[in-house]
C-alpha positions in Angstrom: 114.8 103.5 102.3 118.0 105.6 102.0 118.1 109.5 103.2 121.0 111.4 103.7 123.2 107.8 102.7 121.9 106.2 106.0 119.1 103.7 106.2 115.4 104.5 107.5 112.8 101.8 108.1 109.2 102.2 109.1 107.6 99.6 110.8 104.8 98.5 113.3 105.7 98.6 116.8 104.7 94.9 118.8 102.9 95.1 122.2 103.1 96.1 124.7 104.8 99.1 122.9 102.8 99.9 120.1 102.1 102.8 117.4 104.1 103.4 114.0 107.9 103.7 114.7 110.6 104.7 112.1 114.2 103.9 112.7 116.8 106.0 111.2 120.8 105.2 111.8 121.7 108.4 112.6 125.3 106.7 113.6 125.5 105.2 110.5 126.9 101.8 112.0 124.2 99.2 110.6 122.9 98.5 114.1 119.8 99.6 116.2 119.8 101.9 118.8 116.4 102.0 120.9 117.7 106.3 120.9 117.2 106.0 117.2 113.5 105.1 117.0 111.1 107.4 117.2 107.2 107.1 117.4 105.7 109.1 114.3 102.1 108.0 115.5 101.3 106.3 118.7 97.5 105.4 118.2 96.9 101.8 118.7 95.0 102.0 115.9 97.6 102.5 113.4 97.6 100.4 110.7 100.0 98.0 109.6 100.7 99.1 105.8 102.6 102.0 105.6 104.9 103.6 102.7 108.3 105.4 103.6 110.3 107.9 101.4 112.7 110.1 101.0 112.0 112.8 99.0 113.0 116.5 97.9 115.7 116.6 100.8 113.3 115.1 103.7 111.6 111.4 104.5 108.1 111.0 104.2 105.9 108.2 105.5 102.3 107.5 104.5 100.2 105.2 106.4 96.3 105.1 108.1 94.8 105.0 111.4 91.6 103.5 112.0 91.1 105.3 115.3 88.4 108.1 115.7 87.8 109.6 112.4 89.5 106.9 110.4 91.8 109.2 108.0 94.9 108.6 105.5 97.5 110.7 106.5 101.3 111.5 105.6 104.4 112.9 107.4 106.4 114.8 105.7 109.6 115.7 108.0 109.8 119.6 106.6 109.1 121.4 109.6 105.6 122.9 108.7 103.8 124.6 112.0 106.6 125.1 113.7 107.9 121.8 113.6 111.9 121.2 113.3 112.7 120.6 109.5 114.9 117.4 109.0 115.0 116.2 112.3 113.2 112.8 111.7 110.8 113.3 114.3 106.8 114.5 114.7 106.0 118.0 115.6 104.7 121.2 114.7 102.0 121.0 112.0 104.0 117.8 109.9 101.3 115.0 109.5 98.5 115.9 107.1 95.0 114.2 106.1 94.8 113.1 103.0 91.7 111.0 103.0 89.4 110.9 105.4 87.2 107.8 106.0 89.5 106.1 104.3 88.9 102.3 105.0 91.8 100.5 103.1 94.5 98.3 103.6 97.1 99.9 101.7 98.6 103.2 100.4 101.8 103.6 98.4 103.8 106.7 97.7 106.3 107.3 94.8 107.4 110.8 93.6 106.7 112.4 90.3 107.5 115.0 88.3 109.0 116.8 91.5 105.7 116.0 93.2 104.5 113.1 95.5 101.8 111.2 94.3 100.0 108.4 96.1 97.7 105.6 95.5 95.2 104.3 97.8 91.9 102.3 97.8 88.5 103.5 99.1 84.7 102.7 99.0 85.7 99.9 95.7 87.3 103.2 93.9 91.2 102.8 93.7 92.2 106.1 93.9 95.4 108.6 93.0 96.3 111.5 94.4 99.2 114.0 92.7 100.3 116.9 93.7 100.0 118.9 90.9 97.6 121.6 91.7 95.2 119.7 88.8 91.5 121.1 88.9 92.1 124.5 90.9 94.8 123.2 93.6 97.9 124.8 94.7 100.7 122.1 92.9 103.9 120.8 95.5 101.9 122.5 98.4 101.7 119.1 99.8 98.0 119.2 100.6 94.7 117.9 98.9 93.1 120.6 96.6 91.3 121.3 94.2 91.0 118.0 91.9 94.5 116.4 92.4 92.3 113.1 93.9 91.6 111.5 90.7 89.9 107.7 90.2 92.5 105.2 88.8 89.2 102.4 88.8 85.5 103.4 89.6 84.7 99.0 89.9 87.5 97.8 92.0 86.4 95.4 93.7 89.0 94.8 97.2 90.1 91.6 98.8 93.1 91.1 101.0 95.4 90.4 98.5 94.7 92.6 96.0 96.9 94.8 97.0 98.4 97.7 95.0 101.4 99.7 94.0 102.6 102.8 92.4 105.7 103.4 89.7 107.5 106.1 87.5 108.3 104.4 84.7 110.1 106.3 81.5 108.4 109.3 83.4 105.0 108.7 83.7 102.7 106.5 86.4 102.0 103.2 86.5 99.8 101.3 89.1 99.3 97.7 89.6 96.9 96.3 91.2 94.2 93.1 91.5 91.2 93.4 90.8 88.2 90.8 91.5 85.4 92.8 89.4 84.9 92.9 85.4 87.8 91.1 83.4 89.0 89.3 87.4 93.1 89.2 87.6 96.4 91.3 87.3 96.1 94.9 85.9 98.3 97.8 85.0 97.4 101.2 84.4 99.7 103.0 82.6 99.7 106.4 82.4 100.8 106.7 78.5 98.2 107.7 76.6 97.3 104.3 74.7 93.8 104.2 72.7 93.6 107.7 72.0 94.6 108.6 76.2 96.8 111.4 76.6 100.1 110.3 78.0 101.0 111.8 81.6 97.6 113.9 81.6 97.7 112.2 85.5 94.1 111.0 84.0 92.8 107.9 83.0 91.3 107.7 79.6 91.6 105.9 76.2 92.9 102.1 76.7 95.8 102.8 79.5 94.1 100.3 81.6 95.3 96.7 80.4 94.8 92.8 81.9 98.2 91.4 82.9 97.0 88.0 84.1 93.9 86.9 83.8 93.5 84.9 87.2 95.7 85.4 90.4 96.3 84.3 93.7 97.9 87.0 95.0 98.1 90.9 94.3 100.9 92.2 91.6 
């Protein structure tokens, strides 16, 4: 991604140095500096899908860890806890749960509406979670609250490439994903309030779920 007009990657270290890394050219030159790779999370379990962003001023990165207590969590580079705000780095109180027992193989992270908003699968439910303080939560506190985790599918049926992803588009969410359960292939839901839904309720209802392809052979 871009922050601060300089590029940041995430990525997976290899062994024997392993863990989630995330370059950022602080020189701005194009070229990597081992001084300019940090380790956001060094558990060996860390998994391999991740989903980096920049967003209100500050980068984010979601990803999981299938260590002890398998959880979806998410930095967010704001210095909460005592942490150092903006400095691209881990500390103080900056990486949050999200999900726990989260057994997935993806999570993607778009912002919305001012707030971030993130899709992930768990236990055959594809699953979306807003910051928007829906059902009782506190809206851009960048926790989980109240009833901001909402189901996108309740049949989603998982395989290795049905793999997912999250859009704004004309201002209101859109997810993609595959699906190998019910009506099997490509599918969009669109968050626009089609078949008597209401349009960027953050909800699913009326006909906002539709089949893009009917077979596949690889996620969307």
């Amino acid at each position: 991604v871009l922050h601060e007009g300089k590029l940041a990657v995430s990525f997976i270290a290899p062994l024997p140095s392993v863990g989630l890394k995330l370059w950022f050219d602080d020189s701005g030159d194009g070229a990597t500096d081992p001084a300019e790779i940090r380790t956001i999370d060094a558990a060996t379990g860390t998994w391999i899908q991740n989903d980096l962003i920049s967003f209100n001023g500050y980068l984010g990165l979601v990803y999981y860890t299938n260590g002890a207590g398998v959880s979806l969590k998410l930095w967010y580079d704001d210095g909460r806890g005592g942490g150092i705000a903006g400095d691209k780095r881990v500390n103080g109180t900056e990486v949050r749960a999200i999900q726990s027992n989260y057994a997935g193989a993806r999570a993607t992270v778009t912002s919305y509406n001012g707030r971030l908003a993130i899709s992930f699968y768990r236990a055959y439910l594809l699953k979306l979670w807003v910051d928007d303080g829906l059902g009782g939560g506190v809206a851009g506190d960048l926790e989980v609250n109240g009833g901001e985790v909402r189901n996108v599918v309740t049949d989603f049926y998982y395989e290795p490439n049905n793999y997912h992803d999250l859009a704004v588009v004309n201002g209101k969410l859109a997810v993609s994903f595959g699906d190998g359960s019910g009506a099997i292939g490509a599918k969009v839901r669109y968050d626009h309030g089609a078949g008597g839904g209401i349009a960027a309720d953050g909800l699913v209802n009326g006909a906002e779920i539709r089949l893009v392809a009917a077979r596949y052979d690889a996620g969307p």
